[in-house]
N, C-alpha and C positions, 0 to 999 in steps of 0.2 A: 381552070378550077373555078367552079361557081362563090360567089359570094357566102352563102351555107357552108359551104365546106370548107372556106378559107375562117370563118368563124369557128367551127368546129375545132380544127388542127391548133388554132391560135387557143381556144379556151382549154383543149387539154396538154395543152404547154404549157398552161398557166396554172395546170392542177386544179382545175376548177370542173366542179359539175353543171351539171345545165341547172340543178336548182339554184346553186352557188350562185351562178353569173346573174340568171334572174333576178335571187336579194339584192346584188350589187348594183341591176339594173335599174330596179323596181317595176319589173314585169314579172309572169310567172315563169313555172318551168317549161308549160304548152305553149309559149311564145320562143321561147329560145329554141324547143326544139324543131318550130313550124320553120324558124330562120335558115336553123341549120340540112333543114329535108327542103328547104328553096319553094316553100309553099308561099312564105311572105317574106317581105324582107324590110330588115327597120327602115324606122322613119330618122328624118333628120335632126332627132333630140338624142335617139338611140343608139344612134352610128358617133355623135359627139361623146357619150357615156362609152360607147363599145373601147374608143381611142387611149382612155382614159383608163378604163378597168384593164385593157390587154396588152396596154403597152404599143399600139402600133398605129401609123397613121390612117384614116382616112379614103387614101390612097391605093395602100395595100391592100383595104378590103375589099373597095370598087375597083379598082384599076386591072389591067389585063397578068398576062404572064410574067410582064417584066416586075408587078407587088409581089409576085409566088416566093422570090429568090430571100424574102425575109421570114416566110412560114418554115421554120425548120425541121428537117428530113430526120426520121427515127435513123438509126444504125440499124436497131433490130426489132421483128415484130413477133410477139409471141399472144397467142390465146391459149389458156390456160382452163379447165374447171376439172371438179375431181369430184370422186364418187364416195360413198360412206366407208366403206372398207383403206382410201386413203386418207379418209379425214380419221380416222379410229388413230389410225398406225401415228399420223403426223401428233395427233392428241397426246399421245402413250409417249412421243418424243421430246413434249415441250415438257411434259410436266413430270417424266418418271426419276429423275432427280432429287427433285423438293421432297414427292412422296416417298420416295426411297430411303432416305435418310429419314425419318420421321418415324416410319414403318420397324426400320432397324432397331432406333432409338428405344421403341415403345417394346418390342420385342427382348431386348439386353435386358432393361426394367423386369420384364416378367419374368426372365430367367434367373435372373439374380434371386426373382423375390420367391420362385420354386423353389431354387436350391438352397434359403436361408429357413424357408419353412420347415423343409426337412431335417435341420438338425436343430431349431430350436425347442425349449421346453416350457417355455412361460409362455399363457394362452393368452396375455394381453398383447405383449409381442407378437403372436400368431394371427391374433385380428388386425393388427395395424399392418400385418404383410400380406394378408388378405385383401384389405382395403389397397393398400400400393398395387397388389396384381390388377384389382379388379379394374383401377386407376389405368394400368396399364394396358389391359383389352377395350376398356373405353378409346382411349387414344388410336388406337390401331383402327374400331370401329368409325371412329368420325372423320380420322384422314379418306378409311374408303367408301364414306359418306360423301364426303368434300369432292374427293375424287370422280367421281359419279355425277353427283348433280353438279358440276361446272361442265361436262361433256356435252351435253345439249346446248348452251349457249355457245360454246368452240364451236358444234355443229352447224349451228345455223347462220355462223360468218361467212360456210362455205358452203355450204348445199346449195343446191339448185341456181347456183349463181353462175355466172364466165367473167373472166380476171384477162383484161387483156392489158398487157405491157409495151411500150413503145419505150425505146433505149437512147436516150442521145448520149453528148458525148460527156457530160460530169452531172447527167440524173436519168430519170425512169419516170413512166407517170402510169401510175396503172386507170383501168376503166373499169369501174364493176359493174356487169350486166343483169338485169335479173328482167324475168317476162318480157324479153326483147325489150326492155327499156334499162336505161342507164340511169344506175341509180347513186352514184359516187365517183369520186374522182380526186387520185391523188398525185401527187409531184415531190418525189426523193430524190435528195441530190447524195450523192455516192458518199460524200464525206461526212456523212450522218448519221449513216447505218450505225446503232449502235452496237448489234452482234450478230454475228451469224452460226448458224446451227448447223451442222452435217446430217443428212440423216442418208441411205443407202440411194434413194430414189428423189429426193428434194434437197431444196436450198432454204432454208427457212430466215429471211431475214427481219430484224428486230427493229422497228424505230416509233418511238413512244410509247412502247409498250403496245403497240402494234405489227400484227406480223402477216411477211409480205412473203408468201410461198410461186419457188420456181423450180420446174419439172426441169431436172440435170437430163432428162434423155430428149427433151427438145429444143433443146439451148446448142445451137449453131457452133460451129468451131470457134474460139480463142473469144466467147459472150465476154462481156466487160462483167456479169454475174459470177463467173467464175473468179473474178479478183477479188473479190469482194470481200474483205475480213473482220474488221470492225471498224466502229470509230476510231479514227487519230485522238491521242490524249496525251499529255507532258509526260506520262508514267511510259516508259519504254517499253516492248513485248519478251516477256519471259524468254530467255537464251532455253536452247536445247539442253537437257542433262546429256550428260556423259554417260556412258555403258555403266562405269559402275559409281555413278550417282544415281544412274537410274535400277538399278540392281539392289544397291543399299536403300533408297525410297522404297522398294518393295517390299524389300524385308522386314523392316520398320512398322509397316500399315500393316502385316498379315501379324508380324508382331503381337500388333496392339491388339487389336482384334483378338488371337488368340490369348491370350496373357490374360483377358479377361477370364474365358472358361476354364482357365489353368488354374487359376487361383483358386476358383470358389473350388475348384476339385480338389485341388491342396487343402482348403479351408475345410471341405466337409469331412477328407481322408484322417483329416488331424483330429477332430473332434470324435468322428465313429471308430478310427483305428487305434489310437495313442491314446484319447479320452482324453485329449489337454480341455481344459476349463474354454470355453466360449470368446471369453475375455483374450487370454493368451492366444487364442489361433486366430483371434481379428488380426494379428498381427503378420501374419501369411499376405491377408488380403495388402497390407503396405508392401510387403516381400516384392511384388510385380507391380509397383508403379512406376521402379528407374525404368521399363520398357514405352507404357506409354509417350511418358516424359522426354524420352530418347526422341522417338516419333515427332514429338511435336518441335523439341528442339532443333534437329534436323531440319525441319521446315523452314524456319526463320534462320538457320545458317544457309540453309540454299537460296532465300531472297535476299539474303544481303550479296549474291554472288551473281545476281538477275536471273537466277531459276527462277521456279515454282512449282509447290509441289502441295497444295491445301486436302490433296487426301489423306497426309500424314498428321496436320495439323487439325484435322478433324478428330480423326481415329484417336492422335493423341489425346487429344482435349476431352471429348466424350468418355472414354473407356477410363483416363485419370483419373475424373467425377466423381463414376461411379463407383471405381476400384477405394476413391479416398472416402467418401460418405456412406458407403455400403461397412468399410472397415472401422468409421466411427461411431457408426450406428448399433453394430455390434461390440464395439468398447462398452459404452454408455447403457443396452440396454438391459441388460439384466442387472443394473442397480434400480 
């Protein structure tokens, strides 16, 4: 192994790019790379500095086959890069959660504020539930503003670039390629990872707010990628529900969810059908809050049991809100 390439394997051990090592060396990056392609090789101030930044003697860099036995050997090697149609899919994975909820949120608001216009009769209250819908379709519009203009910048972490990963045995370092030049270089140690993503065809893993994508249909039998779950933290891993904890979680979320549209339908049927006063049929909308409430309670008795279950504790919370500020909105406004 030539001196270049034993600098080479040592610097991306060390997570380090060829500009990286350069600052650390105070040379540029078309030095470290001429070292590492064996065009030139340091001098004896360089080789002192090399020992120093990578951790290794002297020896090892110059020395014959018997320095090779401390350049450590990947487990596995993967090159990686993906085309626009995978970065769309992987995009639509990271983030259709956040906008999902957001989207729903803003949508429940508009419905509420449709089916309150319909049966109110004061035209002051009918502008202020016009300004809430209108409130409402703004929100919906600027998430899929949001949505949109953040895609190009995810885009261009991966486009036209190669992701190559070398595995050892408790980290990974990846290489990022771009115009046959290498232009970054990172080093994750396994027990760092702070999440990982499933998607059908990818592994998406998370560490700083940075995300480290791997092709499940190239990954070797029994990859160390495949273990890979989250960070370790003092907080233990959610236990499994039970069939019918997980059965009554169900019911709970579709619940709440529903119990919203059920009410205003109660709330308008009482007002167009029966003719009760406005005031008296806010009183329907409290009628379906024990379901929410149920929802969300459930929630916090299943973590005190080491479940989890935060889609109940959403749905309850959200859908409460609205069911209890929508019913005292119509208390109070036609005085």
């Amino acid at each position: 192994m030539s001196i270049g390439e034993k600098i080479q394997n040592y610097r991306k051990a060390a997570g380090l790019s060829q500009e990286e090592l350069g600052q650390k060396l105070f040379v540029s990056r078309q030095t470290v790379s001429q070292w590492e392609s064996d065009k030139t090789v340091p001098t004896v101030d360089n080789l002192a500095l090399l020992k120093k930044v990578l951790g290794v003697s002297v020896d090892a860099l110059l020395g014959d086959a018997d320095g090779d036995n401390n350049v450590p050997e990947p487990r596995e090697h993967y090159i990686f890069s993906f085309d626009d149609n995978e970065i769309k899919q992987i995009y639509k994975q990271v983030n259709r959660k956040t906008f999902a909820r957001m989207i729903i949120l803003s949508a429940l608001l508009i419905f509420s504020v449709i089916l309150s216009a319909l049966s109110v009769k004061n035209q002051s209250a009918v502008y202020v539930l016009v300004f809430a819908g209108f409130a409402g379709v703004v929100g919906i519009i600027k998430n899929i503003i949001i949505y949109k203009k953040r895609r190009p910048p995810f885009t261009k972490l991966f486009a036209g670039k190669t992701f190559v990963y070398n595995v050892y045995d408790t980290y990974f370092t990846q290489a990022v390629i771009q115009n046959d030049e290498e232009i970054k270089t990172n080093k994750i140690y396994f027990n760092l990872i702070e999440n990982r993503i499933d998607t059908e065809e990818q592994i998406l893993l998370i560490y700083l707010s940075e995300i480290f994508i791997i092709k499940k249909n190239e990954l070797t039998e029994y990859s160390a990628f495949e273990n890979i779950i989250r960070k370790e933290t003092t907080t233990s891993y959610p236990k499994k529900m039970t069939k019918k904890q997980h059965l009554l979680s169900v019911l709970l979320f579709v619940s709440s969810i529903v119990s919203f549209f059920a009410a205003y339908i109660v709330f308008i049927l009482t007002i167009a059908v029966i003719h009760m006063p406005v005031q008296n049929a806010a009183f329907t909308l409290f009628a379906f809050l024990p379901v929410p409430v149920s929802s969300a309670v459930y929630s916090i008795y299943l973590k005190k049991r080491g479940c989890s279950s935060k889609k109940n504790m959403i749905a309850g919370v959200i859908v409460g809100v609205l069911l209890l500020f929508s019913g005292l909105a119509w208390l109070f406004m036609q005085y």
